[in-house]
C-alpha positions as a Markdown table, in Angstrom:
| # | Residue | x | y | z |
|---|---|---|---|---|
| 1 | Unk | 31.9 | -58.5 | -49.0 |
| 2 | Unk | 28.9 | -57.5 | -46.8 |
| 3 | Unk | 27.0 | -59.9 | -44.7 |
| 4 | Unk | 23.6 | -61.3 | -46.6 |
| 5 | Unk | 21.4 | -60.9 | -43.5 |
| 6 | Unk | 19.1 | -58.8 | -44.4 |
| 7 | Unk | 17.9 | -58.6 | -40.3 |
| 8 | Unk | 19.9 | -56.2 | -37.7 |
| 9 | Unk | 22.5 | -58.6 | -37.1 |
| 10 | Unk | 21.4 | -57.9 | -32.6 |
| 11 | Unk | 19.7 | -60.6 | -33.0 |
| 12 | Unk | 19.4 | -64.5 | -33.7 |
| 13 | Unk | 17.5 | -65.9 | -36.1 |
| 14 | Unk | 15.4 | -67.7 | -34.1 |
| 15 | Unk | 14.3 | -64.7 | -32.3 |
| 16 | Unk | 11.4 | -62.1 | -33.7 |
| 17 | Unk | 13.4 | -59.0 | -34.9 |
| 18 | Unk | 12.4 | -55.1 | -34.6 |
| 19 | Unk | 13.8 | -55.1 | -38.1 |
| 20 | Unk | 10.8 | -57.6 | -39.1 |
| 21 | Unk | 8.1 | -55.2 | -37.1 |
| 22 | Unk | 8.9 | -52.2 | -39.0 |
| 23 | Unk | 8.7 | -53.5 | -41.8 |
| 24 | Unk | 4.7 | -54.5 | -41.2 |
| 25 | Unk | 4.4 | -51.1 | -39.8 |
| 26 | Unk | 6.0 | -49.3 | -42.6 |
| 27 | Unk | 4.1 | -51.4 | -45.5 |
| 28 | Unk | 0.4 | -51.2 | -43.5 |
| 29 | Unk | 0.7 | -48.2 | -41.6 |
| 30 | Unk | -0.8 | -49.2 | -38.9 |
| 31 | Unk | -0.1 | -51.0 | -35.5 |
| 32 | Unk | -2.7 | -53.6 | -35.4 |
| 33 | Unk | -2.6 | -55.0 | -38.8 |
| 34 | Unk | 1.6 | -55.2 | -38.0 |
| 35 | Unk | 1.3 | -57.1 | -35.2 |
| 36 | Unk | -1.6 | -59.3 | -36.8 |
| 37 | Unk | 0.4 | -59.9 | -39.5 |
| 38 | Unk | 3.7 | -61.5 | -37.5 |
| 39 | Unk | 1.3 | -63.4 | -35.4 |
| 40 | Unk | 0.1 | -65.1 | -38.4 |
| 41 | Unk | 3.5 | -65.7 | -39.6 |
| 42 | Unk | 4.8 | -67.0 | -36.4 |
| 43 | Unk | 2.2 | -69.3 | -36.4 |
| 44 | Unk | 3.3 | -71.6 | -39.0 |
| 45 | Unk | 6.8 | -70.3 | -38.7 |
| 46 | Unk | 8.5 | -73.3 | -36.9 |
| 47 | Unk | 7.1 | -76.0 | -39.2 |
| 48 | Unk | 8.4 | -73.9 | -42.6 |
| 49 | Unk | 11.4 | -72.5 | -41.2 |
| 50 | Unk | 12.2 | -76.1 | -40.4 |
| 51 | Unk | 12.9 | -77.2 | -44.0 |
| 52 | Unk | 14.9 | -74.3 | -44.6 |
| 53 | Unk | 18.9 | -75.5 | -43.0 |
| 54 | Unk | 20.3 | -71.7 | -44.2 |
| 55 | Unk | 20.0 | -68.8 | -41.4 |
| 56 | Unk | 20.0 | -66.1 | -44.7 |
| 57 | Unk | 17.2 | -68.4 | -46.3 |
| 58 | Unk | 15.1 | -68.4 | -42.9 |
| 59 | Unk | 15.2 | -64.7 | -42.6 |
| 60 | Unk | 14.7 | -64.1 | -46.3 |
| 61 | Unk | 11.7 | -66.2 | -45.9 |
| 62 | Unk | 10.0 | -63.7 | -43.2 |
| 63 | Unk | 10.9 | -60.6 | -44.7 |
| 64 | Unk | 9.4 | -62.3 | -48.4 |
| 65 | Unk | 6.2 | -63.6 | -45.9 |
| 66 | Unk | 6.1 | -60.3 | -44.2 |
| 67 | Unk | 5.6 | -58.4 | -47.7 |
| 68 | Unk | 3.4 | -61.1 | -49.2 |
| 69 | Unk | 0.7 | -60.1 | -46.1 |
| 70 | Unk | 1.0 | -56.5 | -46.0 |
| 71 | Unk | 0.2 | -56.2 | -49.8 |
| 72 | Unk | -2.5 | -58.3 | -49.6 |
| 73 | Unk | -3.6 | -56.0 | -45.8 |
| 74 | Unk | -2.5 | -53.2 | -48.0 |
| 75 | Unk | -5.2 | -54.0 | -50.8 |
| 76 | Unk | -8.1 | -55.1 | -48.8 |
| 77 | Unk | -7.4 | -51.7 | -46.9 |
| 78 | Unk | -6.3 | -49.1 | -49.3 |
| 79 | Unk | -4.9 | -46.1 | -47.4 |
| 80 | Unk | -7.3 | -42.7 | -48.2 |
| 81 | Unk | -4.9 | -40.5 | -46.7 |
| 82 | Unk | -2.2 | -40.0 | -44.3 |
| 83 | Unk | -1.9 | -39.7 | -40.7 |
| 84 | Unk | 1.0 | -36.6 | -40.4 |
| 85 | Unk | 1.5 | -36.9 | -37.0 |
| 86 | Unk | 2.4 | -40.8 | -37.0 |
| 87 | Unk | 5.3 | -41.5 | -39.6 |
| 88 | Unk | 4.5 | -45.4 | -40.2 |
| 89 | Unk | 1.3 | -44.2 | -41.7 |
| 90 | Unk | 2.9 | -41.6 | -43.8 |
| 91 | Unk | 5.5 | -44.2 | -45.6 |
| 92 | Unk | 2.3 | -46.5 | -45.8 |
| 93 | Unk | 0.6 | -44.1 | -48.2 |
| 94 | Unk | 3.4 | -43.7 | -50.8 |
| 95 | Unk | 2.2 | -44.9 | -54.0 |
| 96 | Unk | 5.2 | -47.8 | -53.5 |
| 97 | Unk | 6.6 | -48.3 | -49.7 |
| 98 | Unk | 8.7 | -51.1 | -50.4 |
| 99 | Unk | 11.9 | -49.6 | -51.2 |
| 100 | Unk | 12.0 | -47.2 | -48.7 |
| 101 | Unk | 11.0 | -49.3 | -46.1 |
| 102 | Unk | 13.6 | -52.0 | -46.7 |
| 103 | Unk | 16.2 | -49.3 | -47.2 |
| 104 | Unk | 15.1 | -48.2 | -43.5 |
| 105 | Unk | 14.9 | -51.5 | -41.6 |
| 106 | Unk | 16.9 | -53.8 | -43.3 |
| 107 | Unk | 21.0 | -54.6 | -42.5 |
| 108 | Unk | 22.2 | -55.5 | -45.8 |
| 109 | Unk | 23.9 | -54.2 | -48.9 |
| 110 | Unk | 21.3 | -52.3 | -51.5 |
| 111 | Unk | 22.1 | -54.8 | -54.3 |
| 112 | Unk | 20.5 | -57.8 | -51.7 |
| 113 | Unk | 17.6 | -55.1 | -51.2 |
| 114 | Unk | 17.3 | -54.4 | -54.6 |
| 115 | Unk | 16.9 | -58.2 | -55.7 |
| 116 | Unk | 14.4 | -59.0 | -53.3 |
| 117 | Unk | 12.1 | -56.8 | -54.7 |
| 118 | Unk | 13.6 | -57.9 | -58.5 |
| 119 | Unk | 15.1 | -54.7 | -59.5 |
| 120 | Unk | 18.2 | -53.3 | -60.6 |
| 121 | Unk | 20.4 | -51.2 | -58.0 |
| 122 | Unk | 19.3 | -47.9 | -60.5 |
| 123 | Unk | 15.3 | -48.8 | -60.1 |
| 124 | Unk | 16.3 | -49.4 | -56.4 |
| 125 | Unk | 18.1 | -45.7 | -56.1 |
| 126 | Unk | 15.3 | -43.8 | -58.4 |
| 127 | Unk | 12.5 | -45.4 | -56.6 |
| 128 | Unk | 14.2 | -44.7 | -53.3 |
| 129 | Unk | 14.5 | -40.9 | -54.6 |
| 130 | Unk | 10.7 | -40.5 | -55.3 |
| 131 | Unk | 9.9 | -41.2 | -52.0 |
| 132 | Unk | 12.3 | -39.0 | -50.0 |
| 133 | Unk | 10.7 | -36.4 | -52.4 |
| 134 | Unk | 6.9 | -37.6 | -51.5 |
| 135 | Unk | 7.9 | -37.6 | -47.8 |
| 136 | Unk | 9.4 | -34.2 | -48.3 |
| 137 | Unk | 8.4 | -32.3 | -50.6 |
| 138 | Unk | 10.2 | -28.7 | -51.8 |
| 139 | Unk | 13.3 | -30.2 | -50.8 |
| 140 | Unk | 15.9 | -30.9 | -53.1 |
| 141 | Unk | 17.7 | -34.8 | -53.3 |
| 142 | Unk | 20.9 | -35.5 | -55.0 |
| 143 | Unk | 20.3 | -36.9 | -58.7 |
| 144 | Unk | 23.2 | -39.3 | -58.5 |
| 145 | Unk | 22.1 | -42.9 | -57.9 |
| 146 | Unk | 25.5 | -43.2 | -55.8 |
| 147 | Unk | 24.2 | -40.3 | -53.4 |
| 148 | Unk | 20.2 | -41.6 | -53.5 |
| 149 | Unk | 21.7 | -44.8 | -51.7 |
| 150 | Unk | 24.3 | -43.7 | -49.2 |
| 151 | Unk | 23.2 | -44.7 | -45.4 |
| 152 | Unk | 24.2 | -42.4 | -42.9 |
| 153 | Unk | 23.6 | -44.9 | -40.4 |
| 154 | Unk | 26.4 | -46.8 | -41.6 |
| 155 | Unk | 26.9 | -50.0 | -44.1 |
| 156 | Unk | 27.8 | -48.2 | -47.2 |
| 157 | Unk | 29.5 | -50.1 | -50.2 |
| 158 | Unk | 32.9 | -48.7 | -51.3 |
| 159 | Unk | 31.5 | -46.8 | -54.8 |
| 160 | Unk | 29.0 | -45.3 | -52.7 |
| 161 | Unk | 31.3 | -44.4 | -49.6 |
| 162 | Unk | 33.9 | -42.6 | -52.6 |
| 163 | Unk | 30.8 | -41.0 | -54.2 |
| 164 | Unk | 29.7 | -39.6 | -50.8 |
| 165 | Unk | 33.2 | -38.3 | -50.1 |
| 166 | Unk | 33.8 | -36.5 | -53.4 |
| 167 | Unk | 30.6 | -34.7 | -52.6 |
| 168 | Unk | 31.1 | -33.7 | -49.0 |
| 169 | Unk | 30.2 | -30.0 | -49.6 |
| 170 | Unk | 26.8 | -30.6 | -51.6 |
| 171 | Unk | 24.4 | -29.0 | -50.2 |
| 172 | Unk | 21.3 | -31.5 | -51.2 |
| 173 | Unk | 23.3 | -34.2 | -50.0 |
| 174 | Unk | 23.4 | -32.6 | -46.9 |
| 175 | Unk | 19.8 | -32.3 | -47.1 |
| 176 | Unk | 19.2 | -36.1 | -47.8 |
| 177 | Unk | 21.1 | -37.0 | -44.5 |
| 178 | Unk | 19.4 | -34.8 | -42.1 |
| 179 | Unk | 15.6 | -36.2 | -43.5 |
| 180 | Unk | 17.3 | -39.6 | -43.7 |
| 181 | Unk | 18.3 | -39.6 | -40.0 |
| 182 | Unk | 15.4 | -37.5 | -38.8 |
| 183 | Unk | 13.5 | -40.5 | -40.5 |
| 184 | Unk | 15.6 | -43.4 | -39.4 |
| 185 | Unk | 15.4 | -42.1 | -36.0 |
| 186 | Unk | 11.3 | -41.7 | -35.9 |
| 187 | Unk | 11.1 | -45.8 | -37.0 |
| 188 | Unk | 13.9 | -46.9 | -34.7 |
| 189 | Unk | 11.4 | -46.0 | -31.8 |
| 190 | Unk | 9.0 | -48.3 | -32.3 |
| 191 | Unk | 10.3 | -51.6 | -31.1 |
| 192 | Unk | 8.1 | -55.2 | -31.5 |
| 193 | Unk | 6.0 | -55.7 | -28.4 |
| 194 | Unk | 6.6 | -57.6 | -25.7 |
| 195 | Unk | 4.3 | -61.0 | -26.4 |
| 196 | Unk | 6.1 | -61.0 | -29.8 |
| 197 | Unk | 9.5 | -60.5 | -28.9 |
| 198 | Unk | 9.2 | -63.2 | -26.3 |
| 199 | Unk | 8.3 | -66.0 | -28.9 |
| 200 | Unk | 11.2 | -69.2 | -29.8 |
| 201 | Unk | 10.6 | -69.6 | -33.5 |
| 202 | Unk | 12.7 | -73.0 | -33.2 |
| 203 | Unk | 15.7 | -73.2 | -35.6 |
| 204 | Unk | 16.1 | -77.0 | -36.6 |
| 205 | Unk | 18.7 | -78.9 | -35.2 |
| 206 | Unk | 22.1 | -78.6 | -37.1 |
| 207 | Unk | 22.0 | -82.2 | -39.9 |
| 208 | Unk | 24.8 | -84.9 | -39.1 |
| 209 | Unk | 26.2 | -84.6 | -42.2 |
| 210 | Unk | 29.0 | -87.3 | -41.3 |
| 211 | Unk | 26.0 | -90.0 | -40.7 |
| 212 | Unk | 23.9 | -89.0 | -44.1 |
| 213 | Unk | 26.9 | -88.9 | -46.3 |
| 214 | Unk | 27.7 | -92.3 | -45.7 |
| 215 | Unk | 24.4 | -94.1 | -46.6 |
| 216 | Unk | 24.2 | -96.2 | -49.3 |
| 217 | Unk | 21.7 | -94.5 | -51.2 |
| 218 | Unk | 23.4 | -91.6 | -50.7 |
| 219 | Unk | 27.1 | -92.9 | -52.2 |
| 220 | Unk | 24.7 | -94.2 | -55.0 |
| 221 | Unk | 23.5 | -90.8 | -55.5 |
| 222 | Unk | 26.6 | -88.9 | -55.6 |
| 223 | Unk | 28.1 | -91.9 | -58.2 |
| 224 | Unk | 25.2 | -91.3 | -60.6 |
| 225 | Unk | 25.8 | -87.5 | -60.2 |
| 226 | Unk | 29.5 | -87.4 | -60.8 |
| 227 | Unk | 28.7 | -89.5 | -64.3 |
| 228 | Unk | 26.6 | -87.3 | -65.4 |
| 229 | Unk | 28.9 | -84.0 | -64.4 |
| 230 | Unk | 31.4 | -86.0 | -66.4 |
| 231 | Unk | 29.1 | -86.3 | -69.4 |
| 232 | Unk | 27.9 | -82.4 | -68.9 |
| 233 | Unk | 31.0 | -81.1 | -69.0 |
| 234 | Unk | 32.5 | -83.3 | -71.7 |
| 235 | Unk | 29.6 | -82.2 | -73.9 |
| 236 | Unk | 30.1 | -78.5 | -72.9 |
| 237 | Unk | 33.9 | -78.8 | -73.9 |
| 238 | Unk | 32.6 | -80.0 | -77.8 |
| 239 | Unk | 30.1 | -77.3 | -78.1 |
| 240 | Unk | 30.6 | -74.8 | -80.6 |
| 241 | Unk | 30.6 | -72.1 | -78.0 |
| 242 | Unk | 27.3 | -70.4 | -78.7 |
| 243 | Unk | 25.8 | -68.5 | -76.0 |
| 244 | Unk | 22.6 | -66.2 | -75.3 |
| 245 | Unk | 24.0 | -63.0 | -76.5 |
| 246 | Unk | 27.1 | -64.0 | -78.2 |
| 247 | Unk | 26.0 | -62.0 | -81.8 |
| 248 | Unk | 25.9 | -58.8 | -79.5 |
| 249 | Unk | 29.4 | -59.3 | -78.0 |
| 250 | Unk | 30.9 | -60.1 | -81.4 |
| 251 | Unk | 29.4 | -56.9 | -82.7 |
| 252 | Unk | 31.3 | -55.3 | -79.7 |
| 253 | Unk | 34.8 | -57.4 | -80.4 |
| 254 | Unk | 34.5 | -55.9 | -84.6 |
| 255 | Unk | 33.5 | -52.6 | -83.5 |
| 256 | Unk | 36.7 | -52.3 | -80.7 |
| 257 | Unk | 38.9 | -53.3 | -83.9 |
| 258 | Unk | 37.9 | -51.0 | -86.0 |
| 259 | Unk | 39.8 | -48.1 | -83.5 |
| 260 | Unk | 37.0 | -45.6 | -83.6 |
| 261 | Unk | 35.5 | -44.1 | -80.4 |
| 262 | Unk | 37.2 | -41.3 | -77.9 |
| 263 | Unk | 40.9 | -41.3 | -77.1 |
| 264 | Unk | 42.2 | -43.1 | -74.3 |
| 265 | Unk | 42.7 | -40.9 | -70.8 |
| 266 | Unk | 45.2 | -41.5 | -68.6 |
| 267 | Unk | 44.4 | -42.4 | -65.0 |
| 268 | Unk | 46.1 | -42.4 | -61.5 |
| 269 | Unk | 46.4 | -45.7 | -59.6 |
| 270 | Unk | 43.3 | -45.7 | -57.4 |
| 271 | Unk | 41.3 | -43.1 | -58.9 |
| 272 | Unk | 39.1 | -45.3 | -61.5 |
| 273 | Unk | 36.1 | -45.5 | -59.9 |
| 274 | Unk | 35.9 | -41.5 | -59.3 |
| 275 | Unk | 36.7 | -41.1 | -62.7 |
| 276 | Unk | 33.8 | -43.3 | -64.0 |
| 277 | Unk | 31.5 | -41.3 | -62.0 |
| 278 | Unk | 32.4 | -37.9 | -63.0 |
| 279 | Unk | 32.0 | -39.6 | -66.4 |
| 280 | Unk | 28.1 | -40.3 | -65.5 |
| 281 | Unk | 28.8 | -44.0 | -65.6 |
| 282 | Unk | 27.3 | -44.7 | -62.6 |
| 283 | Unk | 27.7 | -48.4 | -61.4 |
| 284 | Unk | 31.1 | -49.0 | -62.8 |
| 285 | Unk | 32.8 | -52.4 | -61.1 |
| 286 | Unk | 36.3 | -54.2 | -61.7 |
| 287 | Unk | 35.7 | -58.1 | -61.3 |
| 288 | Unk | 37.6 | -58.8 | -58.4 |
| 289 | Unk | 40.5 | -60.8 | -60.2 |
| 290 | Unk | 41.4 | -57.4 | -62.0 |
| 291 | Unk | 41.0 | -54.9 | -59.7 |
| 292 | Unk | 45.0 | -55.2 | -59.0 |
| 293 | Unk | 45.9 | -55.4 | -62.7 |
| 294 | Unk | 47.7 | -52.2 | -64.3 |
| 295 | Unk | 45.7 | -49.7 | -66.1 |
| 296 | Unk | 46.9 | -47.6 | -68.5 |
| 297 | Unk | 44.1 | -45.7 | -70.0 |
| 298 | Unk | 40.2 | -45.4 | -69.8 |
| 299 | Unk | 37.3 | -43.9 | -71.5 |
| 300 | Unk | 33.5 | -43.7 | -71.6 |
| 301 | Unk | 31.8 | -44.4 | -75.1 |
| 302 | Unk | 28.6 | -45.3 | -76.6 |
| 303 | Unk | 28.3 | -48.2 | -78.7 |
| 304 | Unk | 24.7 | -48.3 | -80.8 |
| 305 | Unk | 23.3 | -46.0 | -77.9 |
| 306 | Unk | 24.7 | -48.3 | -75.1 |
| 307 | Unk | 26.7 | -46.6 | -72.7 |
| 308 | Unk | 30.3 | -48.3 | -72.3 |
| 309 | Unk | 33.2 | -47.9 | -69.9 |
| 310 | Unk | 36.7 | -49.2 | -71.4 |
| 311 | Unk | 39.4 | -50.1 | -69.6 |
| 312 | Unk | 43.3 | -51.0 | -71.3 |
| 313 | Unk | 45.5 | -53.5 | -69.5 |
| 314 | Unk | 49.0 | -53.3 | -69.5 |
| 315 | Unk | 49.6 | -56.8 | -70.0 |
| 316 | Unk | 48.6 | -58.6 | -73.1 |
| 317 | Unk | 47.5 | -55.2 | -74.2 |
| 318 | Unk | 44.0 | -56.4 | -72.9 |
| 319 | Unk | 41.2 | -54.0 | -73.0 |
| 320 | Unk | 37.5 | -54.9 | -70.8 |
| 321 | Unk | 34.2 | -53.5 | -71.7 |
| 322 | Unk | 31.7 | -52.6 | -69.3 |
| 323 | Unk | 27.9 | -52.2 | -69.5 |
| 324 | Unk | 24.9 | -52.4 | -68.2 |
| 325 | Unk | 23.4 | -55.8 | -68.2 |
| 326 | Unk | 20.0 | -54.6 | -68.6 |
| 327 | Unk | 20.7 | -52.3 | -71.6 |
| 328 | Unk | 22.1 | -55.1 | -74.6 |
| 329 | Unk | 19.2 | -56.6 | -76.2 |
| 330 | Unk | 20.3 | -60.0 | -75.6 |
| 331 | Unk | 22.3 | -60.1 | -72.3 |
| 332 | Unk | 24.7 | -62.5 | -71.3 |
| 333 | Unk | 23.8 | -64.8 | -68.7 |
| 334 | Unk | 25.1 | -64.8 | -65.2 |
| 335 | Unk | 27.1 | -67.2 | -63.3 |
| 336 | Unk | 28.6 | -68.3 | -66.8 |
| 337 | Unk | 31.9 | -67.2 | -68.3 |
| 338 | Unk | 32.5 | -67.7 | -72.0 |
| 339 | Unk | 35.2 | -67.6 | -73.4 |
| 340 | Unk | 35.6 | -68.0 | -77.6 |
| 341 | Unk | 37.9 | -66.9 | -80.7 |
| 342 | Unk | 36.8 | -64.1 | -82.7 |
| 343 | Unk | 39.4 | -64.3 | -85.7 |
| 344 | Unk | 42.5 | -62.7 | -84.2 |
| 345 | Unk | 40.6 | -61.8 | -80.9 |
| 346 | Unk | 40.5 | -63.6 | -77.8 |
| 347 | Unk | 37.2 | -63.0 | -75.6 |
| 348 | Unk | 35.9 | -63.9 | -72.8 |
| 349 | Unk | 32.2 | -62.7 | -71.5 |
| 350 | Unk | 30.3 | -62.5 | -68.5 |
| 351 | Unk | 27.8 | -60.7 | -66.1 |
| 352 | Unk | 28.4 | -59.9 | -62.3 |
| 353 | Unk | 25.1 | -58.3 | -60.8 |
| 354 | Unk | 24.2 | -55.5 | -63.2 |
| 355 | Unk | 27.3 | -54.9 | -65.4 |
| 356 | Unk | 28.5 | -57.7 | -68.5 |
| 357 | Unk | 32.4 | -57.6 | -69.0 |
| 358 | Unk | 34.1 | -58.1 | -72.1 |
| 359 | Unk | 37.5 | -58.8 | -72.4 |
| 360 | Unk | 39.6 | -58.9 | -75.6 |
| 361 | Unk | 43.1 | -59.1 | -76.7 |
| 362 | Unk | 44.9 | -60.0 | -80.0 |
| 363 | Unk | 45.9 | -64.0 | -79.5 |
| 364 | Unk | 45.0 | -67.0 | -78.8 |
| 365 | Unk | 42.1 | -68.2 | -76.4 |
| 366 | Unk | 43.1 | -70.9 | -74.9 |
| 367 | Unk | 45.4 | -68.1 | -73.4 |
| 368 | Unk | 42.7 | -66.3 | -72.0 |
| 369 | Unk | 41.8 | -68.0 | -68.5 |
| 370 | Unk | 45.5 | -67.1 | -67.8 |
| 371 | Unk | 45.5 | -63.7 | -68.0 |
| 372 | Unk | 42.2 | -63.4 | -66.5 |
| 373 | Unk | 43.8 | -65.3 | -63.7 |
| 374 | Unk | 47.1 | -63.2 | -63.6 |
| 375 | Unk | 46.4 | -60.5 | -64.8 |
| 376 | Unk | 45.4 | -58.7 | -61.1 |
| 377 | Unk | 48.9 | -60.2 | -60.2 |
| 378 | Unk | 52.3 | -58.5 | -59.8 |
């Protein structure tokens, strides 16, 4: 998995970053009110940054702070029209700068990006593609969201390094990376002045965590907390196993036993992800615990105008369902798996990022957390 810092990792984090400069430059267009901006911020930098013991939540603090000021510079000093000869000033006048300006400066995977600014990686791409098109207009962008986020800098996820392979020879693609370098190059120039660079924002001391473990109030603490887990969990356990968006996956489990839908295709080992895309299912992902497990057919579907990806196991004769978060009316939580019995059906839900998974197979559930757990075995 890729690093979380969304900062060129050339620097510390107690040091002012080019990555933070350009961003003020890109979002107000202008030099002054980007170096005004980080001097307010470093201002009362050490004292927040101080209550923050995380390096990733200390830089996501200054790149949330650094935002927070240019839109409020940006709307005190709407920009009437851009300067063509100086490029900050340009990305400064798109209707929404944000995207492309993290895109641009930032170090970290597009998903990280995209949740900053709480959207989905598809609002991310689409956003990202309207203003390559305002900075450039006439030319002609890929349309696939895989395409729209690809980095020729480097720091590309694996869907979007396959998609970018498969489409070596397109010719808009090619055209996306030239006008993404050319740009890239044009902001790498301008680095964070001297007076700025040269500040200590003063990381706290690392926490002796030995010493504060072992006071009183603190065993106290953790006794009370581990009662209360107990009781959480026990009640969890006797619960009937409702869930926010449990009627929509049981409509799912009744409609996959009904049969109906497209025939199963048959796929080569490593080849699923391409497949989904030629498919137009764009963001397709196996949870890391199946990606090893044997697949012996897939298709695309649509269930109630939902776009779904299928998947059949060889063991257990499991099938998973994948979708969109976003696009079932009642979604199912993240961070949560739920596993239940739907007649002869064993299920088991959850969301990673944008897609929900569903998987099914004819038995028992208490079986289910074993084959999800074995199932990417040999």
């Amino acid at each position: 998995m890729e690093s979380s810092l969304p900062i060129q990792r050339s620097h510390p984090a107690s040091e002012p970053d080019a990555g933070w400069y350009r961003l003020a430059l890109l979002w107000t267009g202008t030099v002054a009110a980007a170096e005004e901006i980080l001097r307010e911020i470093f201002a009362v930098a050490p004292d927040e940054l101080a209550q923050l013991r995380s390096k990733e939540r200390r830089q996501t603090w200054m790149i949330r702070q650094i935002r927070a000021r240019a839109l409020k510079w940006r709307q005190a000093n709407p920009p009437v029209s851009a300067d063509s000869s100086f490029f900050p000033s340009r990305v400064a006048a798109l209707p929404e700068p944000s995207v492309f300006a993290l895109f641009q400066c930032l170090d970290c995977s597009v998903e990280e990006m995209a949740e900053m600014l709480g959207l989905g990686r598809a609002a991310f791409a689409q956003s990202l593609a309207r203003a390559r098109q305002e900075l450039a207009p006439g030319v002609t962008f890929p349309e696939n969201a895989l395409l729209r986020v690809h980095r020729p800098w480097g720091g590309d996820r694996s869907k979007v390094a396959k998609a970018v392979r498969a489409a070596q020879t397109n010719a808009e693609l090619a055209a996306q990376i030239d006008a993404d370098l050319q740009w890239h190059e044009e902001i790498e120039q301008f680095q964070i002045p001297e007076e700025l660079a040269s500040l200590n924002l003063a990381v706290p001391p690392k926490m002796d965590l030995r010493a504060l473990v072992f006071q009183p109030a603190v065993l106290a603490i953790a006794l009370a907390l581990v009662v209360v887990v107990g009781v959480l969990v026990y009640m969890a356990q006797t619960r009937m196993g409702d869930f926010p968006g449990k009627d929509d996956v049981v409509a799912l489990v009744e409609a996959e036993a009904s049969a109906n839908g497209p025939e199963f295709e048959e796929i080569p080992p490593g080849k699923l992800d391409d497949w989904f895309v030629l498919k137009g299912f764009e963001g397709y992902a196996v949870p890391r615990k199946l990606q090893k497990a044997k697949v012996v057919g897939c298709r695309v579907f649509k269930h109630d105008g939902v776009l779904m990806a299928e998947v059949a196991f060889e063991k257990q004769n499991a099938r998973m369902l994948v979708f969109q978060a976003a696009d079932m009316k009642n979604g199912i939580e993240k961070g949560k798996r739920h596993i239940f019995q739907q007649e002869e059906w064993a299920v088991a839900a959850w969301s990673e990022q944008e897609n929900s998974y569903v998987v099914i197979f004819q038995g028992d559930s208490d079986d289910m957390p074993g084959f999800l757990r074995k199932a990417g075995k040999p």
